[in-house]
C-alpha positions in Angstrom: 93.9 130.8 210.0 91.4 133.4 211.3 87.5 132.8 211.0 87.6 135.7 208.4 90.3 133.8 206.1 88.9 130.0 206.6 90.3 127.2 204.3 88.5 124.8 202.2 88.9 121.1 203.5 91.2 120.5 200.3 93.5 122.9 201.5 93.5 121.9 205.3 94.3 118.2 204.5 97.1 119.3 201.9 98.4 120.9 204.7 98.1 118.6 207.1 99.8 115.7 204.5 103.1 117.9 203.8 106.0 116.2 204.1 108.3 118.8 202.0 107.3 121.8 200.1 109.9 123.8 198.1 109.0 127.3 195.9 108.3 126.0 192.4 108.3 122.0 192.9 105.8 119.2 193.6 105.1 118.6 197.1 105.8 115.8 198.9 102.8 114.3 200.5 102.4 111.6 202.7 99.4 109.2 201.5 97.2 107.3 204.2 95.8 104.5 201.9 97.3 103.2 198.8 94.3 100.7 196.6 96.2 98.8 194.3 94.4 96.8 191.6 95.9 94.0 188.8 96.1 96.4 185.8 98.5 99.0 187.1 100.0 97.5 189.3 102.5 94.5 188.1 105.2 96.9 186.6 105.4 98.6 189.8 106.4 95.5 192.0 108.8 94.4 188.9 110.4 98.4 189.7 110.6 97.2 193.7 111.8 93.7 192.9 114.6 95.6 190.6 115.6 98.2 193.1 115.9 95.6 196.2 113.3 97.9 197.6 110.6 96.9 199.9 106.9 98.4 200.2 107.1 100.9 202.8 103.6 100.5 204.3 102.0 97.4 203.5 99.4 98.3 206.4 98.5 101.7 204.5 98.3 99.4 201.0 94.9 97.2 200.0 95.0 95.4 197.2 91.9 93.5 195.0 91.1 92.1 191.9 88.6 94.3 190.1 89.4 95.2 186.4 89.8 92.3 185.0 87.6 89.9 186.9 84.1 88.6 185.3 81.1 89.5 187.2 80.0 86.2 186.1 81.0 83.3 187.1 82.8 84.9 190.0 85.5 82.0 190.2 88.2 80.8 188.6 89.7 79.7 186.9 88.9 82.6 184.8 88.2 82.3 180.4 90.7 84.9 179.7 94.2 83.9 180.2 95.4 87.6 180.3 93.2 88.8 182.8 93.7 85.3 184.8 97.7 85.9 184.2 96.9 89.3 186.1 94.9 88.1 188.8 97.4 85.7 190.0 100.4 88.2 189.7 98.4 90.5 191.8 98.3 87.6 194.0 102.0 86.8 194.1 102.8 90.3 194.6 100.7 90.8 197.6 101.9 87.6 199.6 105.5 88.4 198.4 104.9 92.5 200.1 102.9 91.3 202.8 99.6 93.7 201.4 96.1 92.4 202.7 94.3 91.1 199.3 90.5 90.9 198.9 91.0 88.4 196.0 88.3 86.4 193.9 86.3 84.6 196.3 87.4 87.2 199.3 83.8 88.7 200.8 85.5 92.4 200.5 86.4 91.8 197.0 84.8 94.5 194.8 85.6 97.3 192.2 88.2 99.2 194.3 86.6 102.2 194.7 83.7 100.7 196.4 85.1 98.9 198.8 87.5 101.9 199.9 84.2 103.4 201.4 82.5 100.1 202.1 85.2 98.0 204.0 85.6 101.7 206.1 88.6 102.6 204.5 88.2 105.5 203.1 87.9 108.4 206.0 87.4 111.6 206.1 91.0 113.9 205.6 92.4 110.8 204.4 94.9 111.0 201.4 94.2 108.2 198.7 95.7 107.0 195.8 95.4 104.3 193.4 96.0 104.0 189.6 92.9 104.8 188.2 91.3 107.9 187.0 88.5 106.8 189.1 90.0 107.8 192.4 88.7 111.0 193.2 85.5 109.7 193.9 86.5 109.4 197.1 86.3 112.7 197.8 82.7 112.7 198.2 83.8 110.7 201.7 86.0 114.4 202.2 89.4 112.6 201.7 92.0 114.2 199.3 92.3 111.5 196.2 94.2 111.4 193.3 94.2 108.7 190.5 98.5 107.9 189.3 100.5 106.2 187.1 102.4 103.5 187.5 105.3 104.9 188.1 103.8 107.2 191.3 102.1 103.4 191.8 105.6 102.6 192.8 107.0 105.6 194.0 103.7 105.3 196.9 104.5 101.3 197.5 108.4 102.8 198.1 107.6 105.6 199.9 104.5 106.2 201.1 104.4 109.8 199.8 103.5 111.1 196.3 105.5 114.2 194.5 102.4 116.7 193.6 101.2 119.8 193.0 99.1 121.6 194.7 95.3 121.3 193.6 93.8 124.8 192.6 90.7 125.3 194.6 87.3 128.1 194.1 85.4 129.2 196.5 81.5 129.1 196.6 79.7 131.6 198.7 76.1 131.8 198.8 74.6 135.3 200.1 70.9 135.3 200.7 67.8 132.4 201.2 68.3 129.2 199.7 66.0 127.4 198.2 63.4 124.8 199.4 65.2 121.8 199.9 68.9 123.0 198.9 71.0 122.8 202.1 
């Protein structure tokens, strides 16, 4: 691309992340870092488990307890039985599929996407996923993030790569001075 046309970073991560690309159809994209949580995560391994299928990357996958954990007491066991039942399937799950867990107790345990950015996960023309609509904060680190379902949960832990269409992007030029302290 000439210095005339230049591409946003969106557009020169997407491409760089292409696995496939057919007129009229999702992408497929290869993701670097899959964060995987308790709440939509459970079905997903149940889908594997059914399938005979194993996860593709567990050294691309990091998994911790964070929507259903109290923020006080920090231990278990936990006074909801529900969000303790999740915690420990999470747990189960990740020493059956061989994904690093920052569980309860765990120093990098946290909400997942804080520890993305503060274990040094999240880089810089990364791809990320995770179910949660929260995901896209990562961008602010200049990775490409999208929040799934479950059933892309499982479709990543499978395959590593995520069927999507292309983001639309805008432009923002600035002509003239800007000012005092706006960079």
């Amino acid at each position: 691309m000439s210095a005339a046309h230049p591409r946003t970073i969106v557009k020169k991560i997407w491409d760089g992340h292409v696995v496939e690309q057919d007129d009229d159809a999702p992408a497929i994209l290869a993701i670097d870092l899959h964060l995987v949580h308790e709440v939509t995560s459970p079905q997903a391994f149940s889908g594997l488990r059914a399938r005979g299928l194993t996860v593709r990357h567990p050294e691309r996958t990091v998994a911790t307890a964070d929507h259903s954990v109290p923020t006080h007491p920090r231990s278990l066991p936990m006074a909801d039985p529900m969000a303790a039942a999740q915690v420990e399937q999470l747990t189960r799950n990740c020493a059956e599929f061989g994904i690093p867990l920052h569980g309860i107790g765990d120093p990098g345990q946290g909400i997942v996407h804080v520890i993305g950015p503060q274990l040094g996960l999240t880089q810089p023309g990364m791809t990320i996923v995770c179910g949660d609509s929260h995901t896209a904060t990562h961008g602010a680190f200049g990775a490409l993030a999208f929040g799934i379902g479950t059933s892309e949960v499982e479709m990543v832990l499978a395959t590593q790569t995520l069927l999507q269409r292309k983001p639309k992007t805008y432009e923002v030029r600035v002509d003239g001075r800007l000012a005092p302290g706006v960079r």
